[in-house]
KOLNU-13040 format. One record per residue: residue in one letter; chain; x, y, z of N, C-alpha, C in turn. Coordinates in nm, 3 decimals. Layout:
ATOM  res  chain  n_x  n_y  n_z  ca_x  ca_y  ca_z  c_x  c_y  c_z
ATOM  a  A  X  Y  Z  X  Y  Z  X  Y  Z
...
END
This chain:
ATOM  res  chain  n_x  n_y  n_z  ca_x  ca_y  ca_z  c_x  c_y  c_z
ATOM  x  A  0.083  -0.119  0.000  0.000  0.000  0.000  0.088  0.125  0.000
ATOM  x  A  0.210  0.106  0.097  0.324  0.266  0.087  0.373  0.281  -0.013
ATOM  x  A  0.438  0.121  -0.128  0.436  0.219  -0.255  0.401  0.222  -0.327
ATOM  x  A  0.239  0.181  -0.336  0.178  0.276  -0.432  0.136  0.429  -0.420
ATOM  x  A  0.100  0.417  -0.290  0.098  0.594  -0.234  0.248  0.685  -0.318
ATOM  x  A  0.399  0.617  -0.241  0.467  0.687  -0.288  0.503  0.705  -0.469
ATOM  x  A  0.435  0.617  -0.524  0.447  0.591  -0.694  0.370  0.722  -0.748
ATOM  x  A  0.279  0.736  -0.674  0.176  0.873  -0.692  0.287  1.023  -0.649
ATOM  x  A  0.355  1.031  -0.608  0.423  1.124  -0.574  0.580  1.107  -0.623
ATOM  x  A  0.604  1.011  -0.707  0.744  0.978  -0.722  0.839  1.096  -0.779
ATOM  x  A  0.780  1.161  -0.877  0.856  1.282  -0.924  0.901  1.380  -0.824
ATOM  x  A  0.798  1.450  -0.739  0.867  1.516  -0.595  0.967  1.437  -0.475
ATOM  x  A  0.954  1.308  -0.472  1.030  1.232  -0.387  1.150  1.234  -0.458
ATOM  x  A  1.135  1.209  -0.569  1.302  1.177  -0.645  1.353  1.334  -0.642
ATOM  x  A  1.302  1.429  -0.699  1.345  1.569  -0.660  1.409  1.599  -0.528
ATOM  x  A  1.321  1.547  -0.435  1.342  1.579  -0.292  1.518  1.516  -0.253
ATOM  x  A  1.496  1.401  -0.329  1.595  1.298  -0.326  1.731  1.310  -0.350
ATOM  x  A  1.722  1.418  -0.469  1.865  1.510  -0.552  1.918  1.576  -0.476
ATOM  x  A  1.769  1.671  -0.401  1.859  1.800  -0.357  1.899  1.743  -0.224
ATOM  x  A  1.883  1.636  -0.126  1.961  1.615  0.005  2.074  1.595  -0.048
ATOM  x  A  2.067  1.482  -0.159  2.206  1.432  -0.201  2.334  1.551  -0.247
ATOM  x  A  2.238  1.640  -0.355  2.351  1.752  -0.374  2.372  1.812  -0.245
ATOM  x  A  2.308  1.842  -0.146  2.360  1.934  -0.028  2.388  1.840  0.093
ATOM  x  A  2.418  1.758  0.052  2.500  1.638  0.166  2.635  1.547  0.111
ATOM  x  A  2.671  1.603  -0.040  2.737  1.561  -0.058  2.899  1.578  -0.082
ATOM  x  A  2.951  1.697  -0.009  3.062  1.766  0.025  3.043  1.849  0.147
ATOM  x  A  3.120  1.886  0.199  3.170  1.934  0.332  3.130  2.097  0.294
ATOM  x  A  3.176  2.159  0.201  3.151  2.297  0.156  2.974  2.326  0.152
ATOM  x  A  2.968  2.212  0.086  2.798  2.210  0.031  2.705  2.226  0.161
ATOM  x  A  2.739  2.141  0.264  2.702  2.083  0.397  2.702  2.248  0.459
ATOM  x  A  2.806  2.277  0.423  2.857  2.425  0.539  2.781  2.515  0.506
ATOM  x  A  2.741  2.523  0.344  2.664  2.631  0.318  2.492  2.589  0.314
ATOM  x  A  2.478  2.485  0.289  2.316  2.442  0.402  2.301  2.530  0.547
ATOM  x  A  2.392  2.466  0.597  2.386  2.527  0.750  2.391  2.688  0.820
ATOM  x  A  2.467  2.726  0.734  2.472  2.849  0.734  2.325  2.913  0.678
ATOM  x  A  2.323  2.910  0.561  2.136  2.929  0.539  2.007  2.873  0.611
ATOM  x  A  2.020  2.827  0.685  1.982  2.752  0.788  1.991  2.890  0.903
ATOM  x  A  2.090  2.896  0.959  2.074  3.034  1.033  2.056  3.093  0.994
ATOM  x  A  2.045  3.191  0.834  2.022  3.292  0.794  1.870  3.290  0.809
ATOM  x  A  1.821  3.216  0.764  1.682  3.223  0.801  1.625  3.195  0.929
ATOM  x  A  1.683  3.138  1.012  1.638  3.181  1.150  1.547  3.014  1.170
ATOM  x  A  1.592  2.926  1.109  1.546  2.767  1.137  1.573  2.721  1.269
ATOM  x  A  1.478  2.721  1.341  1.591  2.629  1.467  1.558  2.506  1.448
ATOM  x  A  1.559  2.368  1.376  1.548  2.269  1.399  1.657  2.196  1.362
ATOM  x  A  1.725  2.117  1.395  1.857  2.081  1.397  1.844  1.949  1.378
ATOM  x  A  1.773  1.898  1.313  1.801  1.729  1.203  1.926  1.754  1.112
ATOM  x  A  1.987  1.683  1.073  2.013  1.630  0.956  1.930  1.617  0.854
ATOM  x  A  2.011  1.605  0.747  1.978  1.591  0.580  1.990  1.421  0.605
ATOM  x  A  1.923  1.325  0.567  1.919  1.232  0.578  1.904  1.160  0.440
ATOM  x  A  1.969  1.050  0.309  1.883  0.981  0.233  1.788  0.862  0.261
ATOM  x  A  1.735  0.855  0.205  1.666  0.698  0.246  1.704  0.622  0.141
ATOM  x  A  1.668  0.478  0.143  1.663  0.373  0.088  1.583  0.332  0.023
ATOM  x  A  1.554  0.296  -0.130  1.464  0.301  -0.211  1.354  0.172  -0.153
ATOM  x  A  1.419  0.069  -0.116  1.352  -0.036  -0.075  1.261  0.000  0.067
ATOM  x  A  1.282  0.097  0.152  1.259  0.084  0.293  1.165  0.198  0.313
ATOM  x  A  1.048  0.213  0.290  0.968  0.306  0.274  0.986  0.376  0.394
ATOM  x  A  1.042  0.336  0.525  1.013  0.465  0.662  1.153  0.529  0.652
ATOM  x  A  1.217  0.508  0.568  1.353  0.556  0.581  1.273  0.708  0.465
ATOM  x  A  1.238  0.679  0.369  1.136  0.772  0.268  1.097  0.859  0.344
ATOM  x  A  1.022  0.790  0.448  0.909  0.887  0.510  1.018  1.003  0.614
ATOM  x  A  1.128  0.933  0.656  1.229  1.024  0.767  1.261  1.136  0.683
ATOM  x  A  1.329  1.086  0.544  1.381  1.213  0.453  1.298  1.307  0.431
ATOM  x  A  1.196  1.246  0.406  1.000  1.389  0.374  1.012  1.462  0.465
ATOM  x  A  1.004  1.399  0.603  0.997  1.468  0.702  1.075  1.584  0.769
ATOM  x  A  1.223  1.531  0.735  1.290  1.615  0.774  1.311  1.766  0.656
ATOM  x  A  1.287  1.703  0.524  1.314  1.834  0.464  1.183  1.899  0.453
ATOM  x  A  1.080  1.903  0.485  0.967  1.996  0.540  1.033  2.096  0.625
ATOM  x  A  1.120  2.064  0.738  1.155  2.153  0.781  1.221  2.240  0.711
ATOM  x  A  1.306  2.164  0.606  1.370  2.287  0.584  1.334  2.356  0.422
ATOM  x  A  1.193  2.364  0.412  1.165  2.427  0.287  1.173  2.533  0.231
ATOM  x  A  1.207  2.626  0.331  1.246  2.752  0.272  1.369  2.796  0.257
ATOM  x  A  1.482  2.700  0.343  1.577  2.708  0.283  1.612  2.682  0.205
ATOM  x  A  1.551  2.519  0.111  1.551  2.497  -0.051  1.557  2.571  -0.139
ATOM  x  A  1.463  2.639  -0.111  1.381  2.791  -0.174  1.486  2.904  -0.189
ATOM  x  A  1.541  2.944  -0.085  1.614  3.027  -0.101  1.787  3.020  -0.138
ATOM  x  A  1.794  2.887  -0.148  1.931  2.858  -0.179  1.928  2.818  -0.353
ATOM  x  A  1.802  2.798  -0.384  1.763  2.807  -0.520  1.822  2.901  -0.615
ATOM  x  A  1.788  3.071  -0.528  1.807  3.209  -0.568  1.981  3.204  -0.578
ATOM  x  A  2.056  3.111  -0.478  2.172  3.182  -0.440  2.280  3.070  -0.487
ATOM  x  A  2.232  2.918  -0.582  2.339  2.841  -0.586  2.294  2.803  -0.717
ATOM  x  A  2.398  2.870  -0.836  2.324  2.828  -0.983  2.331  2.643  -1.023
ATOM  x  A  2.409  2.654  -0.980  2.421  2.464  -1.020  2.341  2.439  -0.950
ATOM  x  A  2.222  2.472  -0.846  2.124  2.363  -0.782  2.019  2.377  -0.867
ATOM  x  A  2.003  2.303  -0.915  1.867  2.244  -1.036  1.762  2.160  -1.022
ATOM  x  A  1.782  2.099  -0.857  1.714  1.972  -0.826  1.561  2.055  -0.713
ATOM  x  A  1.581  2.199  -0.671  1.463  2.216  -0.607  1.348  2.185  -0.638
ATOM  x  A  1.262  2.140  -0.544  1.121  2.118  -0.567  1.040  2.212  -0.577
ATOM  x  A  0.947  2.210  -0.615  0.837  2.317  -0.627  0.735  2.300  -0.509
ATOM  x  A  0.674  2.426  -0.474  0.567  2.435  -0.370  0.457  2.311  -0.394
ATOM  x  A  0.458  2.273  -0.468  0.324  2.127  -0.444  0.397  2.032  -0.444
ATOM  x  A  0.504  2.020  -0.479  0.592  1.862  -0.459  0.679  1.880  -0.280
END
């Protein structure tokens, strides 16, 4: 039943999916997450997490956690030309 739910949403999950990976995947990249992260005044302090294609609650941890950080997506959009992977407000 979870993945057909998530099959219905697969295009925003795989999106979602890029951009942890691009901003978890160097130390620089990582630094400048975090830092935008304070610029906007986030206090929630998860990690960027991937999941596992097979393990649907590992899916559901990554959703979860980048909800929090949706406006920093958003705004690191404006400020990092190679990021291409943001999601859009309905995904």
């Amino acid at each position: 039943i979870v993945k057909d739910g998530l099959d219905v949403i697969q295009v925003g999950v795989e999106k979602i999916r890029k951009s942890v990976t691009y901003w978890t995947v160097t130390p620089k990249r990582q630094e400048k997450f975090e830092k935008t992260i304070n610029q906007v005044r986030n206090l929630h302090t998860k990690k960027l997490g991937l999941d596992c294609a097979t393990r649907w609650n590992l899916t559901y941890l990554m959703l979860q956690t980048t909800l929090f950080y949706k406006n920093v997506f958003s705004r690191l959009k404006n400020r990092e030309p190679q990021y291409k992977t943001v999601p859009s407000e309905e995904e």
